[in-house]
C-alpha positions as CSV (number, residue, x, y, z in Angstrom):
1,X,0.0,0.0,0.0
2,X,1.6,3.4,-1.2
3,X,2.4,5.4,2.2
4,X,-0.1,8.5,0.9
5,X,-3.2,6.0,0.5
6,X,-1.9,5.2,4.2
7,X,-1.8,8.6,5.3
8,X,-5.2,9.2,3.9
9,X,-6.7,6.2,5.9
10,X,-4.8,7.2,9.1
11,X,-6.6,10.6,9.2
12,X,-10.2,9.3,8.4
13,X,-9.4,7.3,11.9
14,X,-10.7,8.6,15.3
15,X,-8.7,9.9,17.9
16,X,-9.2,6.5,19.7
17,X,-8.2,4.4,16.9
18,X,-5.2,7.0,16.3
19,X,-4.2,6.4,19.9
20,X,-4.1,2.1,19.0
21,X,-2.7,2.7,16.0
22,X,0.2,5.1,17.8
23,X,0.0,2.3,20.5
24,X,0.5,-1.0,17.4
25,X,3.7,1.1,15.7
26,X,5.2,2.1,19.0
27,X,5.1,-1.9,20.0
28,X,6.1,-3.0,16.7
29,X,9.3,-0.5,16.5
30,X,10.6,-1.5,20.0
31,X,9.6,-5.1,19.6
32,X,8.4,-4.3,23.1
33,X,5.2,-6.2,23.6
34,X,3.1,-5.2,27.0
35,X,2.1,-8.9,28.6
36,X,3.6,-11.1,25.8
37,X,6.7,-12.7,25.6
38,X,8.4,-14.9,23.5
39,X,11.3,-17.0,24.6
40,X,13.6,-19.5,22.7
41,X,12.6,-23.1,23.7
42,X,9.0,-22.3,25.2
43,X,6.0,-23.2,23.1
44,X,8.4,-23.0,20.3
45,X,9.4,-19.8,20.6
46,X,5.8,-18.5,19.5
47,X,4.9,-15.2,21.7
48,X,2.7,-16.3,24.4
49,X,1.1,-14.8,27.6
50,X,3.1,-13.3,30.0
51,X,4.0,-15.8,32.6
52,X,2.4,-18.8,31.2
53,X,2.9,-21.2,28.4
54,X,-0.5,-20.1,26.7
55,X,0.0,-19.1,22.7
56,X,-1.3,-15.8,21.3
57,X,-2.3,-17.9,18.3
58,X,-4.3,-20.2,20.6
59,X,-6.2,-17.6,22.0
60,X,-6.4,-15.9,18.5
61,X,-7.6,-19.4,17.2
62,X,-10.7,-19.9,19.6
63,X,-11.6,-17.0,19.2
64,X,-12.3,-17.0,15.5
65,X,-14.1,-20.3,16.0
66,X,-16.4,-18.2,18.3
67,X,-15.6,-18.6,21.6
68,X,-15.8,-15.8,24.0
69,X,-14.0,-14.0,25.8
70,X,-15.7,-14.9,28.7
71,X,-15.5,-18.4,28.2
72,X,-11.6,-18.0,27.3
73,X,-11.3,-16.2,30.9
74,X,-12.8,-19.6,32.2
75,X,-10.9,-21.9,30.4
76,X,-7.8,-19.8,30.4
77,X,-8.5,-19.2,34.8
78,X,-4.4,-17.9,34.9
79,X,-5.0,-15.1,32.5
80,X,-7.1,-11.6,32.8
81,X,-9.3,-9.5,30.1
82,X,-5.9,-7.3,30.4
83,X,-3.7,-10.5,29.0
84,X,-6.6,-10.5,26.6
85,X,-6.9,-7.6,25.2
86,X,-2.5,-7.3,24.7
87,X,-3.1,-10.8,23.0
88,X,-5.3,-8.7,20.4
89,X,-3.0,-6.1,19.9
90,X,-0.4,-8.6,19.2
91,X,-2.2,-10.1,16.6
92,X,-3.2,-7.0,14.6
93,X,0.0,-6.0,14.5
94,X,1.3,-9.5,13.7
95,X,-1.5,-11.1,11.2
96,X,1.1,-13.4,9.0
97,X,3.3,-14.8,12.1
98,X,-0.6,-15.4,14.0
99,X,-1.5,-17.2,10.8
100,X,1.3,-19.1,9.8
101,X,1.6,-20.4,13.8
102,X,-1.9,-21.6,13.2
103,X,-1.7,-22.9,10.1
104,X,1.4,-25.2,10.9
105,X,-0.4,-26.1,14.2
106,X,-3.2,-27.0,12.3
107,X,-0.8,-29.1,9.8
108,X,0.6,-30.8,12.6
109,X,-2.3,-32.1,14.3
110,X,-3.5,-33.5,11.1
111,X,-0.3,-35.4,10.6
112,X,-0.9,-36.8,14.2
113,X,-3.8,-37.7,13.8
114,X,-3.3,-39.9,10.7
């Protein structure tokens, strides 16, 4: 996308959604994430949850299958709406990395279970 068709869209946003957006690039430049971490040798290096072995892309894949958040905060009883909502902010500012961790997931389990 040309950086002046960018710009354009940036403007058209609303202060909120300039403030995530400020937010997303600040993250992404300092490859600083608030509540996710991503260490060699744990869950494969994929970033996770602060203090827990619990992929982003887990969480990311539930969710587009429907599940709630509430139900996530159930079944997921070590994390809060906070870890949440950093989880979601990870993923819109990492869409291919999110994808291709639950893609190859995906790949795997399919080869296990043949």
């Amino acid at each position: 996308m040309p950086l002046q068709d960018l710009e354009t869209q940036l403007l058209s946003l609303t202060p909120a959604e300039k403030l995530e957006a400020i937010q997303i690039l600040s993250h992404s430049l300092s490859q600083s994430w608030r509540g996710i971490t991503k260490t060699p040798g744990v869950c494969g290096g994929d970033a996770c949850i602060a203090g827990t072995r619990i992929p982003v892309w887990v969480l990311v894949s539930y969710r587009r299958l429907g599940v709630s958040e509430s139900d996530l905060l159930d079944n997921y009883p070590t994390i809060s709406a906070t870890d949440l909502a950093n989880a979601w902010v990870y993923a819109d500012a990492n869409p291919e990395e999110i994808d291709t961790a639950i893609r190859e997931n995906d790949e795997d389990f399919e080869e296990e279970s043949n």
